[in-house]
C-alpha positions in Angstrom: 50.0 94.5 85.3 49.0 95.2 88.8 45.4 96.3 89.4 43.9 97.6 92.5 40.3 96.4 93.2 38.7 99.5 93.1 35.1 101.8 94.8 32.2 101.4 92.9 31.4 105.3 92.0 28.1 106.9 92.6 27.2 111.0 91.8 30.9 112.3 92.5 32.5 114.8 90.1 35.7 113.2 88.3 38.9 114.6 89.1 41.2 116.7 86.8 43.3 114.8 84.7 46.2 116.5 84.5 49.7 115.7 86.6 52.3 117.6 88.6 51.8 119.2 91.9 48.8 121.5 90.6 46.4 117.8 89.8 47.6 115.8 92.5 46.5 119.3 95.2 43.2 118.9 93.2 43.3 114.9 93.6 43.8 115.7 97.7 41.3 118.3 98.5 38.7 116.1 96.3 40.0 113.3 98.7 39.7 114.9 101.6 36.2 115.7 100.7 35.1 112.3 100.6 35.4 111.9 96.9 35.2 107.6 96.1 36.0 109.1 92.2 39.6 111.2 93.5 40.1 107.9 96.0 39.8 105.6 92.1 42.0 108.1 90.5 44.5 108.3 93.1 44.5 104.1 92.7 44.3 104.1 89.1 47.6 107.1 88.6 49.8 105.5 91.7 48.9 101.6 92.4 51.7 100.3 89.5 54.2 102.8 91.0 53.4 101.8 94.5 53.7 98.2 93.8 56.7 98.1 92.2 58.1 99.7 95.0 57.0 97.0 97.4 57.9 94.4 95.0 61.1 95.3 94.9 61.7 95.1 98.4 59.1 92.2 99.4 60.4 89.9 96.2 57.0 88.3 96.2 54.5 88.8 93.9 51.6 87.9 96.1 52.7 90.0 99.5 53.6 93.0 97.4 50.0 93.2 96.3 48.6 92.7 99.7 50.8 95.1 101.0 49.9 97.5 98.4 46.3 97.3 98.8 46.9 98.2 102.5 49.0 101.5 101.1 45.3 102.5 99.5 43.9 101.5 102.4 45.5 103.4 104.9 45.5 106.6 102.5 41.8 106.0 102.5 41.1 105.9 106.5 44.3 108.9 106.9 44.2 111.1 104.1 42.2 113.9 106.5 45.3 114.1 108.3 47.7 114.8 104.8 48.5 118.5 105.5 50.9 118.8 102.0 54.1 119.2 103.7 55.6 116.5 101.4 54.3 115.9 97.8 51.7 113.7 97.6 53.7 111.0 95.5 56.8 111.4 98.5 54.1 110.6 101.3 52.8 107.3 99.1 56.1 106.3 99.0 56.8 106.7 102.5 53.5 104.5 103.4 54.9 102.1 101.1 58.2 101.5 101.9 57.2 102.0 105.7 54.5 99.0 105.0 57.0 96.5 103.1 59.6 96.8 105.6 57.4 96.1 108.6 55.6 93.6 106.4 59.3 91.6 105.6 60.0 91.9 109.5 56.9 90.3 110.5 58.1 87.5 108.1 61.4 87.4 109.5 59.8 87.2 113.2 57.3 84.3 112.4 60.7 82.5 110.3 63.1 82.6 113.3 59.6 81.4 115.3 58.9 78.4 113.5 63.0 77.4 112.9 63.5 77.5 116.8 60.2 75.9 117.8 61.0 73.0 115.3 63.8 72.7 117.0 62.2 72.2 120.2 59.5 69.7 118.7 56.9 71.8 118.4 56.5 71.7 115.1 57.4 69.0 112.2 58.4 71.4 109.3 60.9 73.9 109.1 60.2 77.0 107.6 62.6 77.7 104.3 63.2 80.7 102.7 61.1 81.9 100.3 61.9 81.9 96.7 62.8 85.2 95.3 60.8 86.2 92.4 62.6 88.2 89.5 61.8 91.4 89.5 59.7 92.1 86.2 61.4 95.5 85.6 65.1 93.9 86.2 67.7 94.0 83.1 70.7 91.6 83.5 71.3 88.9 81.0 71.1 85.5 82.4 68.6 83.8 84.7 71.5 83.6 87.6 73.2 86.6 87.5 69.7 88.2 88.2 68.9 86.1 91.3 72.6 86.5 92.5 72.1 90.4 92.3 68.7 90.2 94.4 69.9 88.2 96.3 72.7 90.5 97.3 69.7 93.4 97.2 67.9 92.4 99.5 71.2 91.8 102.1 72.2 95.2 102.1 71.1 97.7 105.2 67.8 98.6 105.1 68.3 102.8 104.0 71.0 101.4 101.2 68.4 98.9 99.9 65.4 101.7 100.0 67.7 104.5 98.1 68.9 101.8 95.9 65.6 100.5 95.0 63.8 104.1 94.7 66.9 105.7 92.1 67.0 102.1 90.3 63.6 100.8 90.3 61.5 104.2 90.4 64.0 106.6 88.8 63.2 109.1 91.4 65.9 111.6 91.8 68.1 112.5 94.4 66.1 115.2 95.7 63.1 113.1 95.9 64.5 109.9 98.0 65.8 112.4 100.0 62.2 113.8 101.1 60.9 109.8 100.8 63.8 109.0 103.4 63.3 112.1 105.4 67.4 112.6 105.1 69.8 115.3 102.8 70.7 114.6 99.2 74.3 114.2 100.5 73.2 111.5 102.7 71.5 109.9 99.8 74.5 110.3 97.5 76.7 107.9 100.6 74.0 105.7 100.8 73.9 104.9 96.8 77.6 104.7 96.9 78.0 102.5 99.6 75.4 100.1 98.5 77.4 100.6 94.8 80.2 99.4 95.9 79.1 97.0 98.1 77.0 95.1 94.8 79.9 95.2 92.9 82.4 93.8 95.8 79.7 91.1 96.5 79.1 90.1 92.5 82.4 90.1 91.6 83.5 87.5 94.2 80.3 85.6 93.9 81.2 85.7 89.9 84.8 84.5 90.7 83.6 81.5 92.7 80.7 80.8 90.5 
């Protein structure tokens, strides 16, 4: 399991423990407030949700849990700003998905980087892609089929991937990827489709040729 490094808490009344809409306006306004106990609650009810999230889009164990810890990071420094016009668990996702994407086109950047200056003898080594890492949560039988179908994952558009990954992975509903990818529920309904049917397309010729 995923665990956040979290504050050391001194003299700061715990939060409610309850969930829904009604705890998590508590868990703000105690966050807001400067609360280190609301910031270790807020880590300790969101930081396995957030990670999967980034998981399933960064494939890598070790960047999805740096790029988590700078989800609870920037939530620390910008929470005054959070005025509530999204739910608090549609605003973490945004940070997250927001992160991991600009974290995977970074990667991308310094890969094309190194390839082309190794070309031009800058450098001795190539850089290779990395290995994808099974995603924990992932049910397909057989070792193969699984790395076949994130593989094919991670090559589909970017808003396909992210509505794919948040109704599959994080069984939000439609209503809720819709506020996550600031777009209708009809919009999200083409987007799952089209990433649907592009999956199945993709597997079933990969499958044929296997």
């Amino acid at each position: 399991m995923y665990t956040l490094p979290l504050p050391t808490v001194h003299g700061s009344r715990p939060p409610a423990q309850g969930s829904g809409a009604s705890a998590d306006a508590e868990l703000v306004a105690q966050l807001q407030q400067g609360s280190e106990a609301a910031f270790r609650t807020l880590v300790e009810r969101y930081q396995n949700r957030i990670y999967r999230t980034v998981l399933a889009l960064l494939r890598s164990p070790e960047e999805a849990e740096d790029v988590a810890q700078e989800v609870f990071v920037e939530v620390h420094q910008t929470i005054g700003r959070f005025r509530g016009d999204a739910a608090l668990s549609t605003w973490l996702y945004r940070l997250a998905t927001s992160r991991a994407l600009k974290h995977r086109q970074r990667a991308r950047a310094r890969k094309r980087f190194a390839y082309f200056t190794s070309l031009l003898g800058f450098d001795n080594q190539v850089l290779h892609e990395p290995t994808d890492h099974a995603h924990p949560q992932a049910q397909m039988e057989g070792q193969q089929q699984l790395e076949l179908l994130l593989a094919h994952i991670a090559r589909l558009p970017d808003q396909q991937q992210l509505a794919f990954t948040l109704r599959h992975e994080q069984e939000l509903s439609y209503e809720e990827i819709a506020a996550v990818l600031k777009t209708t529920v009809p919009a999200v309904e083409s987007l799952l489709f089209r990433a649907r049917k592009t999956l199945r397309t993709h597997l079933a010729l990969s499958l044929r040729h296997a």
